[in-house]
C-alpha positions in Angstrom: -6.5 1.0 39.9 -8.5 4.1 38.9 -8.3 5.4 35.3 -7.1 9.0 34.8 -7.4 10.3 31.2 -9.1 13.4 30.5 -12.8 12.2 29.5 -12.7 8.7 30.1 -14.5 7.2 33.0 -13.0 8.1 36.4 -15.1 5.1 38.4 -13.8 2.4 36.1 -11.6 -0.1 38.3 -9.0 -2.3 36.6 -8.5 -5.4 37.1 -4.9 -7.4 37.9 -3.8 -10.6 38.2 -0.6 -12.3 39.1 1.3 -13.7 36.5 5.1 -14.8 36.3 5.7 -13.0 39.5 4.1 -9.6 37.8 1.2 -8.0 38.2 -1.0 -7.6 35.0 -4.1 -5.9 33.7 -7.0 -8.5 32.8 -8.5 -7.2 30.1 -11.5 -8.5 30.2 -14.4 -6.3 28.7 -14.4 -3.6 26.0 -14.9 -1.6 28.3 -11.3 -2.3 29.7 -9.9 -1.8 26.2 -12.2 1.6 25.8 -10.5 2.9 28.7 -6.8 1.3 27.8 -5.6 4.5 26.9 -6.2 6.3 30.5 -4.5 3.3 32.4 -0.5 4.6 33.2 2.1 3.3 31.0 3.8 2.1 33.8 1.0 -0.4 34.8 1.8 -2.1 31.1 4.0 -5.1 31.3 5.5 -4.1 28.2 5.7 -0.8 25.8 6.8 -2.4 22.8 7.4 -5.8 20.9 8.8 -7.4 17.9 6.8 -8.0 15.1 8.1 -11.7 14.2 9.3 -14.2 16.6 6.5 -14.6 18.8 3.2 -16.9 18.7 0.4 -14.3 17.4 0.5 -13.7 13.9 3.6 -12.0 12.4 0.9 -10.5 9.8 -1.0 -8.5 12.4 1.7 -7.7 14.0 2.9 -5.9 10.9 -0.4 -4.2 10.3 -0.1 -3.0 13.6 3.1 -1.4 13.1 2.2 2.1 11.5 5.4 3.2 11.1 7.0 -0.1 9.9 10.2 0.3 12.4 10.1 -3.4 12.9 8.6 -3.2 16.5 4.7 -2.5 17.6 4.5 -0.3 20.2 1.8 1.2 22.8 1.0 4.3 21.1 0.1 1.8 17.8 -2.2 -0.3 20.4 -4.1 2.7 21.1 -4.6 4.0 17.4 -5.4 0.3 16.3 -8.5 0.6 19.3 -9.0 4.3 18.4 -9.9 2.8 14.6 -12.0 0.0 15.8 -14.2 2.1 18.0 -16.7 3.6 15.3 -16.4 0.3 13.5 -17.6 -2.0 15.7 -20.9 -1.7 18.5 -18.4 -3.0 21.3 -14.5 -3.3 21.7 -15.6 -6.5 23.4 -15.7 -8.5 20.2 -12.2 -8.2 20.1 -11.5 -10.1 23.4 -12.7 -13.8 22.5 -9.6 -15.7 21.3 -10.9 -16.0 17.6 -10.2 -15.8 13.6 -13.3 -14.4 12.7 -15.4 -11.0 13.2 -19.2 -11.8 13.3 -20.6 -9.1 10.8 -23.2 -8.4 12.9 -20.5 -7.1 15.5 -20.0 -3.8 13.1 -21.6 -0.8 13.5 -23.4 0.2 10.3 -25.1 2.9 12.2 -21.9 4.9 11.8 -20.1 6.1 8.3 -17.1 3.7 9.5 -18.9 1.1 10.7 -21.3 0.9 7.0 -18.2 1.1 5.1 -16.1 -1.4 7.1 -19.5 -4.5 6.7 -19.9 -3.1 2.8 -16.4 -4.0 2.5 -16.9 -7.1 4.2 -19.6 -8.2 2.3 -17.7 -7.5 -1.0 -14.7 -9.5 0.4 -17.1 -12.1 1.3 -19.3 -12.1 -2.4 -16.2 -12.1 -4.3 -14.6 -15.4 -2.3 -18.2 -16.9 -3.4 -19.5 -16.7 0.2 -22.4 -14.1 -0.3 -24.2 -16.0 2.6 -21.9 -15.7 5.3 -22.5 -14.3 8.4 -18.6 -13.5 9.6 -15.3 -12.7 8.4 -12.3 -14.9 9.1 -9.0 -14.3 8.9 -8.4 -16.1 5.6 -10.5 -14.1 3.9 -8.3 -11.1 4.1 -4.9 -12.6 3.7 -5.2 -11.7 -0.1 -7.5 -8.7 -1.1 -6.2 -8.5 -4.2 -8.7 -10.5 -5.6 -11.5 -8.2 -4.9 -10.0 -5.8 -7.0 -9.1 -7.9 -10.1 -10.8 -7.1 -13.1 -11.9 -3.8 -11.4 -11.2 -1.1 -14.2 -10.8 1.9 -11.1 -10.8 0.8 -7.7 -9.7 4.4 -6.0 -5.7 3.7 -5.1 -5.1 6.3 -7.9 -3.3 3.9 -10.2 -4.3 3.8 -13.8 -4.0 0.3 -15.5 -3.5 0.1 -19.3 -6.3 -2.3 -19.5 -8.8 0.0 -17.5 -8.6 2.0 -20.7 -12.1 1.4 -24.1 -10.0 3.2 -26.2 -6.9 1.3 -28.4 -4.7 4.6 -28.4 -5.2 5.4 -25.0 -4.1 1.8 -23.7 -1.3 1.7 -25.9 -0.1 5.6 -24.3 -0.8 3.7 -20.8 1.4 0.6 -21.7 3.8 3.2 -23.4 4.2 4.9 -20.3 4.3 2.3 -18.2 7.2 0.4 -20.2 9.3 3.9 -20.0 9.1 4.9 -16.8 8.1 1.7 -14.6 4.9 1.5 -13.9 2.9 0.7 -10.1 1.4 -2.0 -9.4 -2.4 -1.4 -8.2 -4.2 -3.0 -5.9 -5.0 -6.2 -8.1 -1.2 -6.5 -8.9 -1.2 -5.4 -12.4 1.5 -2.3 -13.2 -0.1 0.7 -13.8 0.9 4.9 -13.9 0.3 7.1 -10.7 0.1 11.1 -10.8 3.9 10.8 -10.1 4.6 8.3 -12.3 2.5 10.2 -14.9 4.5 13.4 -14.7 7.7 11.8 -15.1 6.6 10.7 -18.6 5.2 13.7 -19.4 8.5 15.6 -18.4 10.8 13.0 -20.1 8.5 13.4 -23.3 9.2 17.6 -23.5 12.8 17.1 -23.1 13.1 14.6 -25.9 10.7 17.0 -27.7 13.2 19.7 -26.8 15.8 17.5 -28.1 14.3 17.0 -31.6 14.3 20.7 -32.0 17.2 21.4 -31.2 18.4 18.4 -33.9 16.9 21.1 -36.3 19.1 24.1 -35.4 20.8 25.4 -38.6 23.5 25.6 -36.4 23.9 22.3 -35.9 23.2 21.1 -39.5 26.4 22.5 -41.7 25.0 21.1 -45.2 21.6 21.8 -44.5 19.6 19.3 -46.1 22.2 17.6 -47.1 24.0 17.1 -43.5 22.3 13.6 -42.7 23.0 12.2 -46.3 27.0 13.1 -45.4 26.7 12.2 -42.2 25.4 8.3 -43.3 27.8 8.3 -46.2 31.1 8.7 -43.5 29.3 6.3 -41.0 29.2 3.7 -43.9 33.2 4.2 -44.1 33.7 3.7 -40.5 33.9 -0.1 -40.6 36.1 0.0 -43.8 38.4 3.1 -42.2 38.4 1.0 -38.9 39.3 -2.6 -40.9 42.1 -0.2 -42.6 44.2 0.8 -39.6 43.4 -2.8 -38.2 45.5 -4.4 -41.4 48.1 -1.6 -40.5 48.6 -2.6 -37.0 48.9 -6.2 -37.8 51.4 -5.8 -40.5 
């Protein structure tokens, strides 16, 4: 079976074997998963699948899924390879039947491939594995960790204890207790630009609020309107204990 996408390699021949009573691609080389994208649709021996229920792990699976519909589906196989092609030096590493990515399998010769092994090794240092020479699996269930303690760590949420100065955490926590905060990549709540301008907008209208509270309009006594005001509040409970006797009588 000869490949047919525009720029791929036209002499590349697939390889199929018989399996269940279908025949199926072998993918066997990187070079196969390279070219995945030219092979017809209709060759696949299937489009889509579910993202729990079956034997590979439900986590990848859901990383796969780019538009979290439930289901991972051809056009997300091809973007997950389209990613991995600057990052690593051959799609091949991703054939062997593994839980770990040799480092020296990335391509730091390329911006994607330095940033994907700098990563790497900062996963790796802050599990206290400096010295390793591959990534497993386990070491990227939970990144939070990499990020704890981290003051700014570039997923634009501000933590009130990324903050030197006393006013401006307490402003932070302020915020965040008003309007919810979001939690950053470590897991502690924080305030995002959204987030931000919600408080900001919620702090003009009570500011708008206040000044109206000082329309003469509003204050018939002038000065003396919140004085009256307390001293007929005070009378409530003994006007409202009054008409209570007079019902029960």
């Amino acid at each position: 079976m000869l490949g047919s996408a525009p720029g791929m390699n036209q002499n590349h021949r697939w390889t199929f074997h018989r399996l269940g009573g279908l025949d199926q691609v072998a993918l066997d080389t990187g070079e196969d998963l390279a070219l995945l994208g030219g092979l017809d649709q209709k060759l696949w021996v299937a489009l889509s699948c579910p993202v729990r229920g079956l034997e590979i792990d439900s986590r990848t699976l859901q990383l796969l899924d780019l538009d979290k519909d439930g289901r991972v589906r051809a056009p997300e196989i091809l973007a997950a390879l389209d990613w991995c092609k600057p990052r690593l030096r051959s799609l091949g590493e991703l054939i062997p039947s593994r839980d770990q990515l040799e480092l020296v399998s990335i391509d730091d010769g390329k911006p994607e491939g330095k940033a994907l092994l700098n990563a790497a090794r900062r996963l790796l240092a802050k599990a206290g594995k400096a010295d390793a020479t591959s990534l497993a699996a386990a070491d990227v269930a939970d990144t939070s960790q990499v990020y704890a303690g981290s003051k700014f760590n570039g997923d634009g949420v501000v933590t009130p204890d990324s903050a030197d100065d006393p006013a401006v955490k307490q402003a932070l926590q302020e915020a965040v207790d008003a309007v919810g905060g979001v939690p950053d990549r470590s897991g502690a709540p924080g305030i995002d630009k959204a987030k931000l301008e919600t408080f900001f907008a919620d702090l003009a209208a009570h500011a708008e609020w206040l000044r109206k509270g000082q329309d003469a309009a509003l204050l018939p006594f002038a000065e003396g309107t919140a004085a009256r005001y307390a001293a007929v509040a005070d009378l409530e409970t003994k006007a409202a204990d009054y008409f209570q006797r007079c019902r029960l009588a």
